[in-house]
PyMOL Python script that loads the backbone (N, CA, C, O; Angstrom):
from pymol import cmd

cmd.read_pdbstr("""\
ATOM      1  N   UNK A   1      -8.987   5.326  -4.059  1.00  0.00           N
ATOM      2  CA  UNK A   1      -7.907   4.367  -4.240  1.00  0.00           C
ATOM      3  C   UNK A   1      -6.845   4.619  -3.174  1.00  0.00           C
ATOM      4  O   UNK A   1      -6.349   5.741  -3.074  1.00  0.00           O
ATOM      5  N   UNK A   2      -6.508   3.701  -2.440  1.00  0.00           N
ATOM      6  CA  UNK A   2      -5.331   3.710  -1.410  1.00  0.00           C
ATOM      7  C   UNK A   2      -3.637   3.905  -2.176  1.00  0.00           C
ATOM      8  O   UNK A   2      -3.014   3.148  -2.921  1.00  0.00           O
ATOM      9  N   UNK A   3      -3.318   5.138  -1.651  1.00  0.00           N
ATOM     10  CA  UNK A   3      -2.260   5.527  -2.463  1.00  0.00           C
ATOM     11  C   UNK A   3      -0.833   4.760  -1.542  1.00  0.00           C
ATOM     12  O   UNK A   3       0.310   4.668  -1.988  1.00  0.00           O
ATOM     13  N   UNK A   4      -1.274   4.314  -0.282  1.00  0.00           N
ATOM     14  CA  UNK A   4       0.139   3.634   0.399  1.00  0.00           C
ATOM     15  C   UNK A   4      -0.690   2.180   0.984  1.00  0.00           C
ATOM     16  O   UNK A   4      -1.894   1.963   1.122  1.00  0.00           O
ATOM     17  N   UNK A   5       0.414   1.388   1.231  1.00  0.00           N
ATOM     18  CA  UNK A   5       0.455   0.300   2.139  1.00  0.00           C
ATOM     19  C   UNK A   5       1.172   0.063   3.436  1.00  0.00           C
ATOM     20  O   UNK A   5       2.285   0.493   3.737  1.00  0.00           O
ATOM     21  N   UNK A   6       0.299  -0.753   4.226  1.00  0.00           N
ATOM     22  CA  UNK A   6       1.138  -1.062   5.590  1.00  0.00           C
ATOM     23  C   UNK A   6       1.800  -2.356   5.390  1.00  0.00           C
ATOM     24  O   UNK A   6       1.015  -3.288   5.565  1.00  0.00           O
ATOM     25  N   UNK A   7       3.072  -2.737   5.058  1.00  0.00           N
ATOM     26  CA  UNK A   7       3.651  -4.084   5.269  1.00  0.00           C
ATOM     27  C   UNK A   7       3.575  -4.976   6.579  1.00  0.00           C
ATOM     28  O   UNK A   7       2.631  -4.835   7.356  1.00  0.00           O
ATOM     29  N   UNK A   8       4.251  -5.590   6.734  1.00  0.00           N
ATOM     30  CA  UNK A   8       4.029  -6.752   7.785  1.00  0.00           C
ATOM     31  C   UNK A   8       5.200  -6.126   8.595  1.00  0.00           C
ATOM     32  O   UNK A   8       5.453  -6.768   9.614  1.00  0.00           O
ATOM     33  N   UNK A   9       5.841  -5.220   8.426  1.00  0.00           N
ATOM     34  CA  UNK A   9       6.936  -5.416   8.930  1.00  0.00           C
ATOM     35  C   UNK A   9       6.217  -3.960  10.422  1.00  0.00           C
ATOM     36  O   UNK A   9       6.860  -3.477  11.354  1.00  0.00           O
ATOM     37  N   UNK A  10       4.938  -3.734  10.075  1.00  0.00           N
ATOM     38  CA  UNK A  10       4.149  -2.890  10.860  1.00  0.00           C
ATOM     39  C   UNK A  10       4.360  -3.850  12.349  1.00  0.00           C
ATOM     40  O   UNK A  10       4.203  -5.066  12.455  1.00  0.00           O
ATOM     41  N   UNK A  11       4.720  -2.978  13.304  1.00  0.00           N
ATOM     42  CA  UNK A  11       5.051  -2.932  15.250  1.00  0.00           C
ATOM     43  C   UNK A  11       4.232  -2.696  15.802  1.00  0.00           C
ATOM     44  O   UNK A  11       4.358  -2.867  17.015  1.00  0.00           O
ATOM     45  N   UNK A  12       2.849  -2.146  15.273  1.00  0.00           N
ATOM     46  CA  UNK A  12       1.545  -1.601  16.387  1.00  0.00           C
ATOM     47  C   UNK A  12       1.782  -0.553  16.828  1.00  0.00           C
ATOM     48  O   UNK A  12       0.811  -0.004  17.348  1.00  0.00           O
ATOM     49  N   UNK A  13       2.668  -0.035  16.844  1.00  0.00           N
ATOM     50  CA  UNK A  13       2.781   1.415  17.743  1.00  0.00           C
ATOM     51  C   UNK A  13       1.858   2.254  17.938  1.00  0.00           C
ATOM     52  O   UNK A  13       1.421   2.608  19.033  1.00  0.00           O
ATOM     53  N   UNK A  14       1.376   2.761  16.444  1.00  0.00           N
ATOM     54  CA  UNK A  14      -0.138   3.498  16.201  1.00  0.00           C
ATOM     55  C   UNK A  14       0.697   5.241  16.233  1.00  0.00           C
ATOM     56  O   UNK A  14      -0.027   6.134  16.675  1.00  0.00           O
ATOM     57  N   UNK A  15       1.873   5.576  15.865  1.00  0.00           N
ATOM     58  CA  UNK A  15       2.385   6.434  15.689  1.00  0.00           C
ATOM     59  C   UNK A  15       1.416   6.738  14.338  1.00  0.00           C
ATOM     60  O   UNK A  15       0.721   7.720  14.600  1.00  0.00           O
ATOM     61  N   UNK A  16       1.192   6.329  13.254  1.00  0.00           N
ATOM     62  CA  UNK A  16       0.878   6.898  12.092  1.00  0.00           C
ATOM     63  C   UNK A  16      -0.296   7.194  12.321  1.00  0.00           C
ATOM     64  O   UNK A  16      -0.678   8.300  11.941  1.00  0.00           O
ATOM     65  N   UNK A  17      -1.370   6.166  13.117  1.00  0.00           N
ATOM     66  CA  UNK A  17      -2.863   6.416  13.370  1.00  0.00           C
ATOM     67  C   UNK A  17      -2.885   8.177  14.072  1.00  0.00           C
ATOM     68  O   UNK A  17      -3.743   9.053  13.960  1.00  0.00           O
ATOM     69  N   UNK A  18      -1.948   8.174  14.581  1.00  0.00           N
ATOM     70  CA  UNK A  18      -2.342   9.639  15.328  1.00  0.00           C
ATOM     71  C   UNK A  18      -1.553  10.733  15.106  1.00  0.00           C
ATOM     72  O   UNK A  18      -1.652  11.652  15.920  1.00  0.00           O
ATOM     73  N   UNK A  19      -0.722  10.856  14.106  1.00  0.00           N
ATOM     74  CA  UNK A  19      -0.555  11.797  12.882  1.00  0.00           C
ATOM     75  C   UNK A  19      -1.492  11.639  11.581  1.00  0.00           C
ATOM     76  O   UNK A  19      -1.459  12.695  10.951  1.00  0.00           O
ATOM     77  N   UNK A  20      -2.351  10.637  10.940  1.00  0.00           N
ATOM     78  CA  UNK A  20      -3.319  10.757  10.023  1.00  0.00           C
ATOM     79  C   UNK A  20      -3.850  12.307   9.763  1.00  0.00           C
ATOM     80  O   UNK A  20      -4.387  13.045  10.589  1.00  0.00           O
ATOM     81  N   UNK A  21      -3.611  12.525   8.672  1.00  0.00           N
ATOM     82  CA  UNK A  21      -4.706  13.981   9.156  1.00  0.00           C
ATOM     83  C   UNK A  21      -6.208  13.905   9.021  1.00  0.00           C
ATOM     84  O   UNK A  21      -7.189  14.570   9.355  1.00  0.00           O
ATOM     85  N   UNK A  22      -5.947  12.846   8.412  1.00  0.00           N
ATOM     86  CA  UNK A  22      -7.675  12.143   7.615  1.00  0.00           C
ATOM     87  C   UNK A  22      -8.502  11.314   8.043  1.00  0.00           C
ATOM     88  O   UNK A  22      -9.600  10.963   7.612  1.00  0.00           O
ATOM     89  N   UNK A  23      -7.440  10.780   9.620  1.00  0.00           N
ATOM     90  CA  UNK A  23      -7.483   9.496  10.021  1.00  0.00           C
ATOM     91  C   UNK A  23      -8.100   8.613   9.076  1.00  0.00           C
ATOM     92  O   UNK A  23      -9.313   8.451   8.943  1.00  0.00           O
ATOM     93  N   UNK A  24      -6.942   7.903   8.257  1.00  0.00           N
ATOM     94  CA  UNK A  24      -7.480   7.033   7.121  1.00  0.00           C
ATOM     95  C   UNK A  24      -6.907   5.656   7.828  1.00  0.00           C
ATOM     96  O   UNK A  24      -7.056   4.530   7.353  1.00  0.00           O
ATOM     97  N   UNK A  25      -6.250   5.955   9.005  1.00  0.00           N
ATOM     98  CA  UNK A  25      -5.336   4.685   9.361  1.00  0.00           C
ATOM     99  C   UNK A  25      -6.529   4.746  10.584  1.00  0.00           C
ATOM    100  O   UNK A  25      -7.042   5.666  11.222  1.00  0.00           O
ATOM    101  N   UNK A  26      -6.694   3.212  10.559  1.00  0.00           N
ATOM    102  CA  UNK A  26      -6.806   2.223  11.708  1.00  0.00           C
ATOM    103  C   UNK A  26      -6.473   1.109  11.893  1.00  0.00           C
ATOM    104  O   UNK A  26      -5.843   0.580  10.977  1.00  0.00           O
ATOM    105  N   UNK A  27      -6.733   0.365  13.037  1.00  0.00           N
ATOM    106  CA  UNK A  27      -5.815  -0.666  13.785  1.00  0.00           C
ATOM    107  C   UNK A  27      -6.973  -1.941  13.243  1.00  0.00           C
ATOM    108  O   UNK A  27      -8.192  -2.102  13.296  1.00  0.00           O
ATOM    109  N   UNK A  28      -5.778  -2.700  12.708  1.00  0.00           N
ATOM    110  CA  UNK A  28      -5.898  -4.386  11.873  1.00  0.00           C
ATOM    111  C   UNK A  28      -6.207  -5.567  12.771  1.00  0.00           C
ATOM    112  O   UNK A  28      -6.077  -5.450  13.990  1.00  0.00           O
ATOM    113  N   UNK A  29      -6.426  -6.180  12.471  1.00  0.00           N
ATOM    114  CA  UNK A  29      -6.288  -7.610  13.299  1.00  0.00           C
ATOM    115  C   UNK A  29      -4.479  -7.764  13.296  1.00  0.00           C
ATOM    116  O   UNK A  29      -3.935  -8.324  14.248  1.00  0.00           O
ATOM    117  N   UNK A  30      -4.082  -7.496  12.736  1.00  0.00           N
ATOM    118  CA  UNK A  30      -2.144  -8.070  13.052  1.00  0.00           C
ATOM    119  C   UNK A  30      -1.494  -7.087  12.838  1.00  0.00           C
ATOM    120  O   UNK A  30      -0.316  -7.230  13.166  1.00  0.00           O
ATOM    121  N   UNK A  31      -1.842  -5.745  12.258  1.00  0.00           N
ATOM    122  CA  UNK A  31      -1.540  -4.483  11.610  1.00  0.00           C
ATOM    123  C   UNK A  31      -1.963  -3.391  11.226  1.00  0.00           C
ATOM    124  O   UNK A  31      -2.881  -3.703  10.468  1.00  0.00           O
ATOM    125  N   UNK A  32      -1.894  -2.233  11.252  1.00  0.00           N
ATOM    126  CA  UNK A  32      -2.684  -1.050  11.126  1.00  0.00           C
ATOM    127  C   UNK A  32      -2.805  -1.302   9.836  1.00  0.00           C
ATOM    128  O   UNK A  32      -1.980  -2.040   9.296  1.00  0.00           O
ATOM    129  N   UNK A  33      -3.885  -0.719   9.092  1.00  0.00           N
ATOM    130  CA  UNK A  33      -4.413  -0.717   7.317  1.00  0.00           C
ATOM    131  C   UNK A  33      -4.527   0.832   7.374  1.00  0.00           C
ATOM    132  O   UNK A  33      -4.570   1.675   8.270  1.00  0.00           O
ATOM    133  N   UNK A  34      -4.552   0.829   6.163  1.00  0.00           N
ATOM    134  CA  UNK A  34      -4.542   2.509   5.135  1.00  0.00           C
ATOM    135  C   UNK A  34      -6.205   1.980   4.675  1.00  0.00           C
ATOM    136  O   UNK A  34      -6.367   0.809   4.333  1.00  0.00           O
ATOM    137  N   UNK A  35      -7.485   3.035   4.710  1.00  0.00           N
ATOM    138  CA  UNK A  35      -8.293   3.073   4.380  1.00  0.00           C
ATOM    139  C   UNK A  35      -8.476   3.715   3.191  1.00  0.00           C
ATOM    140  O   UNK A  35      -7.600   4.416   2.686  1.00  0.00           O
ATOM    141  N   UNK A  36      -9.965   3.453   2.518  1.00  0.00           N
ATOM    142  CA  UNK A  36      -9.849   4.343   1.530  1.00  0.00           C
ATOM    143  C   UNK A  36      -9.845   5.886   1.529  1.00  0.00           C
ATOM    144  O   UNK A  36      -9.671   6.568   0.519  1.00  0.00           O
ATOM    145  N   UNK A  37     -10.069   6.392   2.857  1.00  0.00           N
ATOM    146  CA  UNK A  37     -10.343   8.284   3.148  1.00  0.00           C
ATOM    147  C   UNK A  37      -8.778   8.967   2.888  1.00  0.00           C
ATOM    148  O   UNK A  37      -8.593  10.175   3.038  1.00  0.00           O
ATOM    149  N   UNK A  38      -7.329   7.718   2.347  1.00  0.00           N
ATOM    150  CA  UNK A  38      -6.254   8.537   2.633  1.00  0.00           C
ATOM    151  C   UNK A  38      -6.150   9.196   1.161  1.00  0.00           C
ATOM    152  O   UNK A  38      -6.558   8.742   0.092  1.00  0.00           O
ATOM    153  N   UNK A  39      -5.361  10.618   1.481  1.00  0.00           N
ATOM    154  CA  UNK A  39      -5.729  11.545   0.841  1.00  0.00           C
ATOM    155  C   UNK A  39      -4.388  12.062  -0.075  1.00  0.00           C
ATOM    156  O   UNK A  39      -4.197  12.986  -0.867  1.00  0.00           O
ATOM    157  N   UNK A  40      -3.273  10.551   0.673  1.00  0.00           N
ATOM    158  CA  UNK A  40      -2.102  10.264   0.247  1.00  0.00           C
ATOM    159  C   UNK A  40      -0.688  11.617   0.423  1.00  0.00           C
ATOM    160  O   UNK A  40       0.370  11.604  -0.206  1.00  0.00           O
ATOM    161  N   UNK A  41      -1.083  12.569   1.362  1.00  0.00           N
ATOM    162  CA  UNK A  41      -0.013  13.293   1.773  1.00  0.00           C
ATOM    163  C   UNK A  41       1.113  12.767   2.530  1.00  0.00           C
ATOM    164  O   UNK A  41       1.924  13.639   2.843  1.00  0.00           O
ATOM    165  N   UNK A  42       1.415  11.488   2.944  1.00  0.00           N
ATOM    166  CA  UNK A  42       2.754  11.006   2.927  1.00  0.00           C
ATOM    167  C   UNK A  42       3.221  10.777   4.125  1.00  0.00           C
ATOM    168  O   UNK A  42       4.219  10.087   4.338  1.00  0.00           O
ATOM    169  N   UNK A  43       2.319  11.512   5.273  1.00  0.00           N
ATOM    170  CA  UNK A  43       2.819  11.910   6.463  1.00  0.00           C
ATOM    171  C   UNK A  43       3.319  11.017   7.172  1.00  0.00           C
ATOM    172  O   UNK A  43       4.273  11.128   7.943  1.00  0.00           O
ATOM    173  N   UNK A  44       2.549   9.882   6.884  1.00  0.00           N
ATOM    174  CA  UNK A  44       2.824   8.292   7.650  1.00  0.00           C
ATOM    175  C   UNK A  44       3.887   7.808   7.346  1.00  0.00           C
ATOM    176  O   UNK A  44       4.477   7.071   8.135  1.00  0.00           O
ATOM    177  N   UNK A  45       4.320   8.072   6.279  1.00  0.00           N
ATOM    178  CA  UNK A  45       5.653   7.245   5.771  1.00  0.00           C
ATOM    179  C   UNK A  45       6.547   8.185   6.578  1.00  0.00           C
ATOM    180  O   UNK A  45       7.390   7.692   7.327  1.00  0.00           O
ATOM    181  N   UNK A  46       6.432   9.349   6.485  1.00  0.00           N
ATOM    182  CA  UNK A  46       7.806  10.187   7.352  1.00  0.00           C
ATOM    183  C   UNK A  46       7.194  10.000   8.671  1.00  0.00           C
ATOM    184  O   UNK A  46       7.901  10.666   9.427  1.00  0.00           O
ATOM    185  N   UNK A  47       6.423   9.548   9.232  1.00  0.00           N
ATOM    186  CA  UNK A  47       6.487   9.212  11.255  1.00  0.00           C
ATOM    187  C   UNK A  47       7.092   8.033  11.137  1.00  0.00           C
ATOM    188  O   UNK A  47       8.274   7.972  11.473  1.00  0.00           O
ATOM    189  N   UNK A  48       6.344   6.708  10.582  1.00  0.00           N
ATOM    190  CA  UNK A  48       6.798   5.412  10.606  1.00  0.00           C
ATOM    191  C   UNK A  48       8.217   5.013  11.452  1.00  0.00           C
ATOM    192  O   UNK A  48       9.162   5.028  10.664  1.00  0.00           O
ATOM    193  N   UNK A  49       8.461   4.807  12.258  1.00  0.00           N
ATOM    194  CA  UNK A  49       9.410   4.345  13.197  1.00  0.00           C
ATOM    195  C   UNK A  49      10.566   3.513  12.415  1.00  0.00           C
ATOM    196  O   UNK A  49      11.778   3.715  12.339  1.00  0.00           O
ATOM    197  N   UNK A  50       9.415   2.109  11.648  1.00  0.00           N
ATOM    198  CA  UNK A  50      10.126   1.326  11.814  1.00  0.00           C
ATOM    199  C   UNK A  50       9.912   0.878   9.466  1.00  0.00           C
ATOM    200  O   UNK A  50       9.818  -0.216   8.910  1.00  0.00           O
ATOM    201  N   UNK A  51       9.922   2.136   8.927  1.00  0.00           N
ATOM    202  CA  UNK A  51       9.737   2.733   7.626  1.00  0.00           C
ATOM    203  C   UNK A  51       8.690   1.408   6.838  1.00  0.00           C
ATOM    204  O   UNK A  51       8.937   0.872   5.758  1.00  0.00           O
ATOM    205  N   UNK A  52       7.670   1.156   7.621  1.00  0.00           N
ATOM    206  CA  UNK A  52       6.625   0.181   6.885  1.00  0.00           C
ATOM    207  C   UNK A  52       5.267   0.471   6.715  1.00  0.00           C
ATOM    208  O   UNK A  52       4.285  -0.208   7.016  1.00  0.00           O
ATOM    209  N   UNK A  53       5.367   1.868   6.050  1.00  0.00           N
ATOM    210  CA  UNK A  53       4.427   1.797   5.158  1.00  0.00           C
ATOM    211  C   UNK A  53       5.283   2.614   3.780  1.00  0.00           C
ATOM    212  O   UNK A  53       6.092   3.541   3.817  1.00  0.00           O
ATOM    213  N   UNK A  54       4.821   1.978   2.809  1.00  0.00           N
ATOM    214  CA  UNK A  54       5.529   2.476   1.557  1.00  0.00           C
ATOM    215  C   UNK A  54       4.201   2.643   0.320  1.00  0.00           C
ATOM    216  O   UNK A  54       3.080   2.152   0.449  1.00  0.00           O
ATOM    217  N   UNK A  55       4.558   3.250  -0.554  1.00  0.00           N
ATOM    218  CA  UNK A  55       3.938   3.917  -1.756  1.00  0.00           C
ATOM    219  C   UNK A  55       3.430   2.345  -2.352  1.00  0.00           C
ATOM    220  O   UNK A  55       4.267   1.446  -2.429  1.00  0.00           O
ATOM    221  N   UNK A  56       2.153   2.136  -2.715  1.00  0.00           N
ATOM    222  CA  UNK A  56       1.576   1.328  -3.865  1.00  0.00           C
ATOM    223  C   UNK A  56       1.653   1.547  -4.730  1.00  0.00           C
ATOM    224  O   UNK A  56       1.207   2.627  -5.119  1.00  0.00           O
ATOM    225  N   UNK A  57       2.421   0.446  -5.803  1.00  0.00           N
ATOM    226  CA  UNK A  57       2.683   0.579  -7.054  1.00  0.00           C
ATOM    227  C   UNK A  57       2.005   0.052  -7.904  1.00  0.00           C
ATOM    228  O   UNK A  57       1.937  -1.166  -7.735  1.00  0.00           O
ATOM    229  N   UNK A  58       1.393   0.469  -8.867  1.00  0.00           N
ATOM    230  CA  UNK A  58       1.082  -0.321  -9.839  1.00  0.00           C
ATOM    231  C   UNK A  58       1.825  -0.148 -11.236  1.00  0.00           C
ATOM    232  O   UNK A  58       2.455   0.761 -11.777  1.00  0.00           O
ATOM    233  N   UNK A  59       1.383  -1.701 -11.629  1.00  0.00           N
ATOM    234  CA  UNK A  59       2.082  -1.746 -12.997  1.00  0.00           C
ATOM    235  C   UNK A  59       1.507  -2.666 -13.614  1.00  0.00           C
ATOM    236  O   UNK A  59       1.066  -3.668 -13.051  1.00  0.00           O
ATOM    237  N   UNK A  60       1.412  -2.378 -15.251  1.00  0.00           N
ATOM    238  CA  UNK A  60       0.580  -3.507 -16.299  1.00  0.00           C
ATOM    239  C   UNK A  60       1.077  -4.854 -16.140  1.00  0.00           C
ATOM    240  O   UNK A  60       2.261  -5.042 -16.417  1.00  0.00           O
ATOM    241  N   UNK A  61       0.344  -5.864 -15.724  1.00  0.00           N
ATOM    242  CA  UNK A  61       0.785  -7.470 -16.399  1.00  0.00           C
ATOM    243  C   UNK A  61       0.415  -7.691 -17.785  1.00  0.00           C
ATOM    244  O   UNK A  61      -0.606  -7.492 -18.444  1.00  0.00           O
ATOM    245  N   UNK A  62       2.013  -8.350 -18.111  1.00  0.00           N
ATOM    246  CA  UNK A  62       1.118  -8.586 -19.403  1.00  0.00           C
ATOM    247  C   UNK A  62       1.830 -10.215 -19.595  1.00  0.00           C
ATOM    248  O   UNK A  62       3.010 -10.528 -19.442  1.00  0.00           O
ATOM    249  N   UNK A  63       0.551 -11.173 -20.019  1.00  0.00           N
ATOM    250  CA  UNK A  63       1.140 -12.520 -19.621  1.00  0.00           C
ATOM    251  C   UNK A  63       2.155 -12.805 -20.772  1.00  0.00           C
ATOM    252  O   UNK A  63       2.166 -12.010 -21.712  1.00  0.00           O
ATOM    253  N   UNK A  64       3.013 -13.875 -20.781  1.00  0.00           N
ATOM    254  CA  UNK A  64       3.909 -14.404 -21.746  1.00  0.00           C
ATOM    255  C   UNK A  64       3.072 -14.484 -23.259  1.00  0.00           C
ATOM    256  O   UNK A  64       3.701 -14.217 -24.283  1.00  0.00           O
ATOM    257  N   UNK A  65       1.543 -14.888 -23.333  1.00  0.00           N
ATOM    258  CA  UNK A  65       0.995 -15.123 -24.734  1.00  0.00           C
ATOM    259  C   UNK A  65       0.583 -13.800 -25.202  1.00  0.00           C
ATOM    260  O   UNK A  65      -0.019 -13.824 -26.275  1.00  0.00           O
ATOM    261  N   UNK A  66       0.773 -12.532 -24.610  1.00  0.00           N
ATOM    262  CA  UNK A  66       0.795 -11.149 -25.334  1.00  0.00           C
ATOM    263  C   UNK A  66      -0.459 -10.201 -24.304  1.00  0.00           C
ATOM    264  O   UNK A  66      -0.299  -9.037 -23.937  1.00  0.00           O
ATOM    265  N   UNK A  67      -1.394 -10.872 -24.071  1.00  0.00           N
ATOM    266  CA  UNK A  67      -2.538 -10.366 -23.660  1.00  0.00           C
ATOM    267  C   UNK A  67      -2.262  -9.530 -22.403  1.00  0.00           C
ATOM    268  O   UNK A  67      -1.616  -9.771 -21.384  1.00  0.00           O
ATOM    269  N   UNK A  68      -2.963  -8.476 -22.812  1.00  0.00           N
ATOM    270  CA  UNK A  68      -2.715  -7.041 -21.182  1.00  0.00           C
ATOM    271  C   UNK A  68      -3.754  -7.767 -20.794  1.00  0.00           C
ATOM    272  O   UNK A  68      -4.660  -8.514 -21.163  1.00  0.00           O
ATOM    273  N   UNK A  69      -3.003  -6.980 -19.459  1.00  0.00           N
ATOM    274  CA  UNK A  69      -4.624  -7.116 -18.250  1.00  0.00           C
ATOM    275  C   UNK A  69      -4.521  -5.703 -18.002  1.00  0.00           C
ATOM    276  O   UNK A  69      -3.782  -4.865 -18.520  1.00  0.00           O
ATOM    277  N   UNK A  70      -5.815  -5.549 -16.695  1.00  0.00           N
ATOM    278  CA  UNK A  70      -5.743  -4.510 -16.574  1.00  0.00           C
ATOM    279  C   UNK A  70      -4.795  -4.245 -15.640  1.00  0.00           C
ATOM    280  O   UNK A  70      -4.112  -5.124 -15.114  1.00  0.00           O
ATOM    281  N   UNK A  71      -4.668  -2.460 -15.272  1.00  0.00           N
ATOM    282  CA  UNK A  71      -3.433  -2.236 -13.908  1.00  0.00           C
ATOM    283  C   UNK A  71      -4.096  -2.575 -12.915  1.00  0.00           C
ATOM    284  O   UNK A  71      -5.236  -2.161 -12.703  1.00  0.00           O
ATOM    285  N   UNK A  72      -3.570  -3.247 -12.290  1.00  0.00           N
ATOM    286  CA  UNK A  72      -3.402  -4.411 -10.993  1.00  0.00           C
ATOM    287  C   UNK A  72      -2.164  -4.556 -10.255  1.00  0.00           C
ATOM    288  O   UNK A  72      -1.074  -4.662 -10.816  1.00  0.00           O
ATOM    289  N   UNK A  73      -2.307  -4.561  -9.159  1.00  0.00           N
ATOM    290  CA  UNK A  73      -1.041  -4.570  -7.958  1.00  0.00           C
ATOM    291  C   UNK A  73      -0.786  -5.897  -7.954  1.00  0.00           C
ATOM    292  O   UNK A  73       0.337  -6.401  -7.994  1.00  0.00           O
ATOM    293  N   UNK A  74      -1.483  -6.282  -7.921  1.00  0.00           N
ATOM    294  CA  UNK A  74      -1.412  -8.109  -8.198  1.00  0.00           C
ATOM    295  C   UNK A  74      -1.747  -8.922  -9.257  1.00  0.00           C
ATOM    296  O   UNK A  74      -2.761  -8.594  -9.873  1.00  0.00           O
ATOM    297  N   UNK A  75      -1.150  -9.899  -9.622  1.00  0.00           N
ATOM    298  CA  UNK A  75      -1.337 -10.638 -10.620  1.00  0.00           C
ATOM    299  C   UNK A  75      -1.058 -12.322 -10.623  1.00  0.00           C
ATOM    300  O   UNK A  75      -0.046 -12.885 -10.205  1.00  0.00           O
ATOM    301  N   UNK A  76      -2.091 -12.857 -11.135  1.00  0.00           N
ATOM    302  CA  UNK A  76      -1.422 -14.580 -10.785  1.00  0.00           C
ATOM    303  C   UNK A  76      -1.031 -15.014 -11.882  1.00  0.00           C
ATOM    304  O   UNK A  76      -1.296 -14.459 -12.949  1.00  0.00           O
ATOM    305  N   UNK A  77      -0.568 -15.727 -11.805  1.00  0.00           N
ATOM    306  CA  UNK A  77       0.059 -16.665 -13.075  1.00  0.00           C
ATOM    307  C   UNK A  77       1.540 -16.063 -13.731  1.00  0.00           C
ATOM    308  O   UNK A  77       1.712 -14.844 -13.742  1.00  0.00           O
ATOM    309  N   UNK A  78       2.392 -16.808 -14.171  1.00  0.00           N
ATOM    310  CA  UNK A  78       3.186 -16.657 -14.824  1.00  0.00           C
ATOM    311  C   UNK A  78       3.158 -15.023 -15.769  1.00  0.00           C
ATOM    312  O   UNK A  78       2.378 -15.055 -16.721  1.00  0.00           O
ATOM    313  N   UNK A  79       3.824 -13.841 -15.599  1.00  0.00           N
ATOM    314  CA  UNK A  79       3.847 -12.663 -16.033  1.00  0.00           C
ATOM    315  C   UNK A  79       5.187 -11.681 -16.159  1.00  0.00           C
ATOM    316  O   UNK A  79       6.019 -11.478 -15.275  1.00  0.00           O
ATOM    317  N   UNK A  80       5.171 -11.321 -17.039  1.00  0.00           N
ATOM    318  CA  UNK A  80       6.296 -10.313 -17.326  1.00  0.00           C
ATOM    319  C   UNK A  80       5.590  -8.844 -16.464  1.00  0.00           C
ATOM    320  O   UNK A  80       4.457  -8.405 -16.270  1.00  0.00           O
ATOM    321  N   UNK A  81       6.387  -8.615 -16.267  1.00  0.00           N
ATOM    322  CA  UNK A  81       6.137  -7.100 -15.789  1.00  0.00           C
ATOM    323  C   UNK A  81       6.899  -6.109 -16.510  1.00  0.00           C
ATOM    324  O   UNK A  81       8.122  -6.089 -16.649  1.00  0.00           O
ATOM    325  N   UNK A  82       5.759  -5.005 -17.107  1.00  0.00           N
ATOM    326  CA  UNK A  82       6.537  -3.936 -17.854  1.00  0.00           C
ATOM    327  C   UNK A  82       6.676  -2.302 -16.925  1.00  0.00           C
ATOM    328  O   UNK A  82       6.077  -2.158 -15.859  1.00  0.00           O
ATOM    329  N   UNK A  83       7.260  -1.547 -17.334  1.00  0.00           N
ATOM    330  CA  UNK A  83       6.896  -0.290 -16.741  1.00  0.00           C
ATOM    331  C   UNK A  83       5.496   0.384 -17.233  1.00  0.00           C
ATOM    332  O   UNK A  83       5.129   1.461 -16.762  1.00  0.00           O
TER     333      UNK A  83
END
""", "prot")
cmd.dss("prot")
cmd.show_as("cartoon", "prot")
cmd.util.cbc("prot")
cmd.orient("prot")
């Protein structure tokens, strides 16, 4: 499971690709991606230049008519979000 993300707000630099210790980072079509080999020691977030890669969060949806889903980073439809 990928414990960080690269936002959009990613510059190409490739500073994080070559601090990886795992090399879990490689270069995107528009942005470097976090693979699944990262091993989530953090390192990338403290090189990051321009602070865009941050921690993936998850959290339960649970829709307005009561029903959980499962934990998911994403969710469609109309949803409350709990902790």
């Amino acid at each position: 499971m990928d414990k960080y993300v690269i936002t959009a707000a990613c510059v190409e630099c490739g500073v994080c690709e070559n601090r990886c210790p795992s090399g879990a980072i490689t270069e995107g079509s528009n942005k470097y991606v976090i693979t699944s080999h990262c091993t989530g020691c953090g390192i990338c977030i403290n090189v990051c230049p321009v602070n865009a890669i941050v921690k993936k969060i998850r959290k339960m949806c649970v829709h307005p008519t009561g029903n959980s889903l499962k934990k998911r980073s994403v969710c469609c439809g109309p949803v409350v979000m709990t902790p």
